[in-house]
VOGU-161851 format. One record per residue (C-alpha): residue number from 1; residue in three letters; z, y negated, x negated. Coordinates in steps of 0.2 Angstrom, whole numbers, plus 5000, padded with zeros to 4 digits. Layout:
// VOGU-161851
   pos   code     up   north   east
   NUM    ALA      Z       Y      X
...
//
This chain:
// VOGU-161851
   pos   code     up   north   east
     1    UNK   5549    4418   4365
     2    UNK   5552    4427   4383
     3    UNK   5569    4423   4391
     4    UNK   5571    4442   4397
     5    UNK   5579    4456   4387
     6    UNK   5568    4469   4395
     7    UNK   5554    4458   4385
     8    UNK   5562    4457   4370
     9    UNK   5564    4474   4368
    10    UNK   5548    4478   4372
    11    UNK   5541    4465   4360
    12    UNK   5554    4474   4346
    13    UNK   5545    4491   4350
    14    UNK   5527    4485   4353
    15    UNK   5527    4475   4337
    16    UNK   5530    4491   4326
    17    UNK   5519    4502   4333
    18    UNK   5507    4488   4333
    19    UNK   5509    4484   4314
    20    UNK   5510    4505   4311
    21    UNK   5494    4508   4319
    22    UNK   5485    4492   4310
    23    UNK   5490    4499   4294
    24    UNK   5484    4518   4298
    25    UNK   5468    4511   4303
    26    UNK   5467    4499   4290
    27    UNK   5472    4511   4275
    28    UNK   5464    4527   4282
    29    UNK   5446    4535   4282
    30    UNK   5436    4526   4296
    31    UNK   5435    4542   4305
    32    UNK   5440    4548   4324
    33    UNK   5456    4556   4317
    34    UNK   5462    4540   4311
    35    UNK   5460    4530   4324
    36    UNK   5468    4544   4336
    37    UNK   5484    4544   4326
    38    UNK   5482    4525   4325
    39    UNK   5482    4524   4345
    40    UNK   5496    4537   4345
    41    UNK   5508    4525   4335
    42    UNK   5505    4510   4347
    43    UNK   5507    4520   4361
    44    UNK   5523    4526   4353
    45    UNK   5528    4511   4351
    46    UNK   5524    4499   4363
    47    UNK   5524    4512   4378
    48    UNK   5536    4527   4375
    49    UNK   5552    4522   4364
    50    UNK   5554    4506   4377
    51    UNK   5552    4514   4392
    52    UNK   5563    4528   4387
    53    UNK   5578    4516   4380
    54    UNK   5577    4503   4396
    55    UNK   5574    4517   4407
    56    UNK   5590    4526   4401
    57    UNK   5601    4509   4398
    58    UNK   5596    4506   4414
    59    UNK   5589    4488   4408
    60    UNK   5573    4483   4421
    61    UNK   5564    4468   4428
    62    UNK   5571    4463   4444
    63    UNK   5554    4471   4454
    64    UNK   5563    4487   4450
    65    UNK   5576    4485   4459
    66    UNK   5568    4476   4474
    67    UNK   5555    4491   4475
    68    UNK   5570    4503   4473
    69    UNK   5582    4492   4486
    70    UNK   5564    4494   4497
    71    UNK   5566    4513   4495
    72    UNK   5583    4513   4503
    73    UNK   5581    4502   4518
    74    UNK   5567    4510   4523
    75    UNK   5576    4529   4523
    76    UNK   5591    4518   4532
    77    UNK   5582    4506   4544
    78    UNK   5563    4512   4543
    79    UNK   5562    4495   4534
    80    UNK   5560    4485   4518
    81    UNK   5563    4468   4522
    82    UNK   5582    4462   4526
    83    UNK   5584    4450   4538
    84    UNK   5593    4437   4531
    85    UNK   5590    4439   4513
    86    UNK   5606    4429   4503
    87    UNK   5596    4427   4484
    88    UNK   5578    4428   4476
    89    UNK   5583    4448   4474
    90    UNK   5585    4453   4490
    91    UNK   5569    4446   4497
    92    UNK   5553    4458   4496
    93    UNK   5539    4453   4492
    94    UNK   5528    4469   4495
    95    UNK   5522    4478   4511
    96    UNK   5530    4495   4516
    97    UNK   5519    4507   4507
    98    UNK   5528    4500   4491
    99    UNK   5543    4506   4495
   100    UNK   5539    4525   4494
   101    UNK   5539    4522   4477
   102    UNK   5558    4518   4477
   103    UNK   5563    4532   4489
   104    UNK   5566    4542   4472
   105    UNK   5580    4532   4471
   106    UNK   5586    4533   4487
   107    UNK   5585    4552   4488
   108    UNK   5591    4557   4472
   109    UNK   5604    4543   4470
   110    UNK   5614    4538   4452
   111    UNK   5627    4548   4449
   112    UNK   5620    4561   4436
   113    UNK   5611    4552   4421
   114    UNK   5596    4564   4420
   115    UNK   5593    4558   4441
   116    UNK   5597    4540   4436
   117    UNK   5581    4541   4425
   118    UNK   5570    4551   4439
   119    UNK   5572    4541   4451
   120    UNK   5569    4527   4442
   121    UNK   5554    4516   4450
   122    UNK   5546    4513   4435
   123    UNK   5542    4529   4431
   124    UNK   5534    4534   4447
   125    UNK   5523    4519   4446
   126    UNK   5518    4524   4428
   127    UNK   5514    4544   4437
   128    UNK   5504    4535   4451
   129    UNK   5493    4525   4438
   130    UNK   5491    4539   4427
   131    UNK   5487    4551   4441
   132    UNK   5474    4539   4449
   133    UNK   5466    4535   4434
   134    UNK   5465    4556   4431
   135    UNK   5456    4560   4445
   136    UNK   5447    4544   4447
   137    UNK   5436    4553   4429
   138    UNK   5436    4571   4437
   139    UNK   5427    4562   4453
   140    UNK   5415    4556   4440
   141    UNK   5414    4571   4431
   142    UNK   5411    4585   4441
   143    UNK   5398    4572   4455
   144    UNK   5382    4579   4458
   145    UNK   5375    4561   4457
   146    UNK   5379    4545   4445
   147    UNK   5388    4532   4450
   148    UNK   5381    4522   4437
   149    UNK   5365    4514   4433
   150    UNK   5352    4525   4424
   151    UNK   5353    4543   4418
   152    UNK   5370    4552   4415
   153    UNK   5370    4568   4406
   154    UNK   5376    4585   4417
   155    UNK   5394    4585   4411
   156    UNK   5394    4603   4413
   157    UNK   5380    4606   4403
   158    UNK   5384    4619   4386
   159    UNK   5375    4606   4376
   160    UNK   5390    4593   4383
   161    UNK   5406    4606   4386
   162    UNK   5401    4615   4367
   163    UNK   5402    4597   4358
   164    UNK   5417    4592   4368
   165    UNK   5407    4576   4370
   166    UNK   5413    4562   4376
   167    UNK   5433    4568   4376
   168    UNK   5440    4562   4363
   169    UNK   5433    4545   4363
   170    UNK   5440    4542   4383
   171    UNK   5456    4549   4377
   172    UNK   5458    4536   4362
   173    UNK   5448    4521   4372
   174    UNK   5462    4526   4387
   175    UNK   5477    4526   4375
   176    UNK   5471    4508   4365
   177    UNK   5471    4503   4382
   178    UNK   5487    4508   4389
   179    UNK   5495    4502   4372
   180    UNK   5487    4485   4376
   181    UNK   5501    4470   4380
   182    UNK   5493    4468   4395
   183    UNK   5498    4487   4402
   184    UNK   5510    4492   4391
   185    UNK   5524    4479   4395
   186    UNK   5522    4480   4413
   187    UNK   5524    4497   4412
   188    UNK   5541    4496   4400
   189    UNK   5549    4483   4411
   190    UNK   5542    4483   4428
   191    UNK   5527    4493   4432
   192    UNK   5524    4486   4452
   193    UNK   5506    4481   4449
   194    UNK   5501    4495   4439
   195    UNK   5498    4509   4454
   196    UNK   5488    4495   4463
   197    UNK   5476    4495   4450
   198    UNK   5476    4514   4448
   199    UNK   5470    4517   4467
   200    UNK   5459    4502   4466
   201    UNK   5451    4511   4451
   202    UNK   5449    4528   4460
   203    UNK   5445    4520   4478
   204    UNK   5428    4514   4472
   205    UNK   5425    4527   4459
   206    UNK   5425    4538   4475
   207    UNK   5415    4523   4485
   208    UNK   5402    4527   4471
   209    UNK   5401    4545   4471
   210    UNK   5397    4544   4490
   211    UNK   5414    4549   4498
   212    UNK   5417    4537   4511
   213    UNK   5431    4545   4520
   214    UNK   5444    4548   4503
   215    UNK   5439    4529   4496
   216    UNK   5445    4522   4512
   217    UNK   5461    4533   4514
   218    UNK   5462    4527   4495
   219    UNK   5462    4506   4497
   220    UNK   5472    4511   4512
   221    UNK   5486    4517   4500
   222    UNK   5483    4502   4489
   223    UNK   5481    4490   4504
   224    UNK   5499    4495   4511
   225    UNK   5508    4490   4493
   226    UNK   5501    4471   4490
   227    UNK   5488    4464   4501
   228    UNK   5481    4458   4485
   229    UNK   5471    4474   4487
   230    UNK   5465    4469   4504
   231    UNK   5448    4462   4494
   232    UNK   5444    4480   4489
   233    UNK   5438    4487   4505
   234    UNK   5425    4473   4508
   235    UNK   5418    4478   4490
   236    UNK   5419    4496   4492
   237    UNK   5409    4494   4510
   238    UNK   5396    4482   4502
   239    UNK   5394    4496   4486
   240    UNK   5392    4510   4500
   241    UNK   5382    4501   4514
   242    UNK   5368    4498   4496
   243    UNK   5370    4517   4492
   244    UNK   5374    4527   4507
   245    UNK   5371    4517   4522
   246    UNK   5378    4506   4536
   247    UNK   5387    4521   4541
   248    UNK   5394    4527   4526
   249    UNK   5400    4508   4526
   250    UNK   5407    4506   4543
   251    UNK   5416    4524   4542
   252    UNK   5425    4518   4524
   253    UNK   5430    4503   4531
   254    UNK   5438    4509   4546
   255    UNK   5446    4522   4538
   256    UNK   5457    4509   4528
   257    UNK   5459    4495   4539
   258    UNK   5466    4511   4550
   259    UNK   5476    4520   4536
   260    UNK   5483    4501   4533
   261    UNK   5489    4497   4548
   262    UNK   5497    4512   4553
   263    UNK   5507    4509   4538
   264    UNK   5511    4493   4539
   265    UNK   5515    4493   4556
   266    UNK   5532    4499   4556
   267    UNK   5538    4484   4545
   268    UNK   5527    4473   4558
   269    UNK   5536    4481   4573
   270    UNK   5553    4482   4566
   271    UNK   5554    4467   4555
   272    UNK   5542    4453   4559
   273    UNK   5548    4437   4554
   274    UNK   5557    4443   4541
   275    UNK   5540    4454   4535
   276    UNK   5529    4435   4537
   277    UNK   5542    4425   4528
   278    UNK   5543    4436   4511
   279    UNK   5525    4446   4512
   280    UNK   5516    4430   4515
   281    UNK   5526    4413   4513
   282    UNK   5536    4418   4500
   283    UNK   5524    4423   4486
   284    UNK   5512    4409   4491
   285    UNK   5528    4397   4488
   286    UNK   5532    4393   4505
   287    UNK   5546    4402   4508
   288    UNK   5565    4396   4508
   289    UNK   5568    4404   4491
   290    UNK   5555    4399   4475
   291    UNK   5546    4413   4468
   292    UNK   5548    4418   4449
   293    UNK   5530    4420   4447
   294    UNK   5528    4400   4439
   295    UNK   5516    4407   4425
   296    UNK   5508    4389   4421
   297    UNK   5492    4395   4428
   298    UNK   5479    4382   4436
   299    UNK   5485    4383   4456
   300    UNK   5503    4383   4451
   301    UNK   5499    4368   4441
   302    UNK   5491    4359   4456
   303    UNK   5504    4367   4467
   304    UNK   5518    4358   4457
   305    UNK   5511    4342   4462
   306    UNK   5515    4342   4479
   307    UNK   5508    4344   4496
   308    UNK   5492    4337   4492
   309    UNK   5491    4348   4476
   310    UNK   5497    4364   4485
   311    UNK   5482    4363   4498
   312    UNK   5471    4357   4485
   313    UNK   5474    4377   4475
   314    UNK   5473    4383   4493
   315    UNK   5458    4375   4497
   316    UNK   5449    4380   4479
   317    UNK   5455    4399   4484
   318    UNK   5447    4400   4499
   319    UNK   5432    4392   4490
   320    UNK   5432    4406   4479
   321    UNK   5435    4422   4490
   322    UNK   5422    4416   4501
   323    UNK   5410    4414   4486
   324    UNK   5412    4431   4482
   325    UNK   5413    4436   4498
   326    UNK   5394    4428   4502
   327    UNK   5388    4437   4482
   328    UNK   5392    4455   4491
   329    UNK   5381    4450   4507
   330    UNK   5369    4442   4495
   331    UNK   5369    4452   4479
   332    UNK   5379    4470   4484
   333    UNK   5385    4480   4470
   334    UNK   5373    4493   4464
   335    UNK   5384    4507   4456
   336    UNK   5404    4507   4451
   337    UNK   5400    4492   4436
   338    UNK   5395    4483   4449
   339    UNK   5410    4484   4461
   340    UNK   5422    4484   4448
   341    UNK   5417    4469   4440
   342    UNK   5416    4460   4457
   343    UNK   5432    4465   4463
   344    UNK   5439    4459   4446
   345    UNK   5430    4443   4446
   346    UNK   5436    4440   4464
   347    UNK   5455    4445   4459
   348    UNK   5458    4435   4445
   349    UNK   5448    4419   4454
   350    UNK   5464    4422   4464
   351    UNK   5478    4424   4453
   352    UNK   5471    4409   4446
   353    UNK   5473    4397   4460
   354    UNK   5485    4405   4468
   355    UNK   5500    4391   4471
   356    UNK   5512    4405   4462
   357    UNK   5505    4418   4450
   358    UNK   5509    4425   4433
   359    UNK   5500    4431   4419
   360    UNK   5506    4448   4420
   361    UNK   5493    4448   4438
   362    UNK   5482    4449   4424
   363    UNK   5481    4466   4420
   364    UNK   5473    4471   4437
   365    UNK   5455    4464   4433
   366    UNK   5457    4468   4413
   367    UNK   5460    4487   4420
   368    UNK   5444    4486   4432
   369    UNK   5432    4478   4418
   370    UNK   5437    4491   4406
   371    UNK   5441    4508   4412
   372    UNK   5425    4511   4422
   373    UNK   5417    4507   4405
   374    UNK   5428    4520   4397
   375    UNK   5424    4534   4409
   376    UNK   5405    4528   4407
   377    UNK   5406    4532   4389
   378    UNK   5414    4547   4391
   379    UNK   5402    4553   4403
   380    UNK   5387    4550   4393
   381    UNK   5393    4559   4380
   382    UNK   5393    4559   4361
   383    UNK   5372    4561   4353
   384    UNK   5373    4579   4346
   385    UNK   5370    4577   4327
   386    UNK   5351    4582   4320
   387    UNK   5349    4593   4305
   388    UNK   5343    4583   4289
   389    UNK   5328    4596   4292
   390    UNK   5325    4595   4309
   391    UNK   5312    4583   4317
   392    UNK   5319    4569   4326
   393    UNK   5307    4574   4339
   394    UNK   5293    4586   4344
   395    UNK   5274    4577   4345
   396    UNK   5265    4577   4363
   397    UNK   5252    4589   4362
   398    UNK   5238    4580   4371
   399    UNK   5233    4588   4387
   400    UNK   5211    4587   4390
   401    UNK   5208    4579   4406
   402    UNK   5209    4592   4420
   403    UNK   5220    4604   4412
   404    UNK   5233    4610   4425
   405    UNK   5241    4622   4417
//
């Protein structure tokens, strides 16, 4: 049982719509209908009615307001970080690009209770995930080539665009997913990793539709909310430098170690102790205040044994990045599969043994592993159904040796 009202609430909502949709899909015609409206009633539930009650009681995770509080400094001071941060609240653990997602807030202010609930971070989190995964599919769909292994029918095809195909299932296999516990109550109570995972997502759907320039200008926006996505771009160059070329490569990866740093460095300029203590010591549990991320994951564990344990997590997440770093020199990605599940097997070997993790981490790889795998099967379309009369196919004539015609 969670400590946190925001949870509790959430869990009260998401458990309804949960048993709702298990019921509809239990008691109803095995058919696409029933399991749309089934996906409608969890997403009502664990995704719409709390979001809209904590977001107009005003009730929200403390990373709201650190993102929100981000927003205001940096209109104020052209800062996030405070210089002598008094509690756990007031420190920010984010780099600056996560603060534009509290400007909202700071523009619109709190006085009216309709702008109270636009400006709220959450919501602009949930648009920036929503968005990213939007156009991440159109990349895919209107692309002259795959990004997938093997054949993918032309999307604009009558024989596709007639028979809708491949629509509806994405749109149900996207709802189940956004219902999931694993997006649905970091979206109702926090929502701070959820745009991270929605650039990810479209940085290397674009990385694999042979766009170098936008996929770097993408991880640069991720890169510039958590260095978490710094592991992105050495993915995304190893997917294009297999498909497109050492120049494609090197032009994507420049492109967002330059977008990156010119966003970071205003914080670095203005702020630089105060950017090093919370960015970097205070998440890895160095810094003067602990960090609330203590999910009982492995590195925390050996982190809570002392010195000895905290450089032993440290030492076994190095270990890790730089094995997945030698797989990309090794074994590159081949298509956006590929990528996707390297980037999510390199992420969650992080939030792993990370000295100071949380579970909640955990929804970056689990929305890398299956999205991609939704747009796949949305691409590649429904089989068009045969007549009971119809052949299943038509015989090869045999062609007599030297015919040309």
């Amino acid at each position: 049982m969670s400590a946190l009202d925001t949870h509790r609430v959430w869990g009260s909502c998401a458990a309804v719509g949960y048993l709702v949709a298990a019921a509809v899909v239990g008691l109803g015609p095995d058919r696409e209908r029933t399991r749309a409206v089934a996906v409608g009633a969890a997403l009502a539930g664990a995704v719409v009615v709390p979001l809209a009650y904590l977001v107009v009681s005003g009730h929200a995770q403390s990373e709201v307001e650190v993102i929100e509080r981000a927003g205001r400094l940096m209109v104020e001071r052209a800062t996030p970080y405070l210089d002598e941060p008094r509690s756990v609240v007031e420190v920010t653990p984010y780099l600056p690009g996560m603060a534009l997602l509290g400007m909202p807030r700071a523009l619109l202010g709190a006085d009216d209770p309709v702008v109270r609930v636009l400006g709220d971070a959450r919501l602009w989190c949930a648009a920036v995930l929503l968005g990213c995964l939007w156009a991440g599919r159109r990349a895919f769909r209107v692309a002259s080539r795959p990004a997938f292994g093997g054949a993918v029918p032309d999307v604009t095809s009558p024989q596709v665009a007639s028979a809708d195909a491949g629509w509806v299932p994405y749109r149900i296999g996207l709802g189940a997913l956004v219902a999931s516990p694993v997006v649905a109550l970091p979206l109702a109570v926090s929502g701070v990793d959820l745009p991270l995972a929605g650039l990810l997502c479209l940085g290397l759907v674009l990385g694999a539709r042979h766009r170098p320039v936008a996929a770097g200008l993408v991880l640069a926006a991720a890169c510039s909310l958590k260095w978490t996505a710094w592991p992105a771009v050495p993915v995304a160059v190893a997917l294009l430098a297999h498909r497109d070329g050492l120049r494609a490569a090197v032009r994507c990866g420049l492109v967002a170690f330059a977008g990156t740093a010119l966003a970071v460095l205003p914080g670095v300029l203005l702020s630089p102790r105060a950017m090093a203590e919370q960015v970097l010591a205070f998440p890895t549990g160095r810094g003067e205040f602990s960090t609330p991320a203590s999910s009982p994951l492995p590195g925390r564990l050996l982190a809570e044994l002392g010195p000895v344990g905290w450089y032993a997590a440290v030492g076994m997440l190095l270990a890790g990045g730089l094995a997945v770093a030698v797989s990309l020199v090794v074994r590159p990605p081949r298509d956006l599969l590929a990528a996707a599940d390297r980037l999510a097997l390199g992420l969650s070997l992080a939030f792993l043994l990370a000295p100071a993790g949380r579970f909640g981490y955990l929804a970056l790889p689990v929305l890398l592993v299956v999205w991609p795998r939704l747009v796949r099967a949305g691409a590649r379309g429904r089989p068009a159904p045969q007549r009971p009369d119809a052949p299943s196919a038509v015989p090869a004539l045999p062609v007599p040796a030297g015919d040309v015609r």
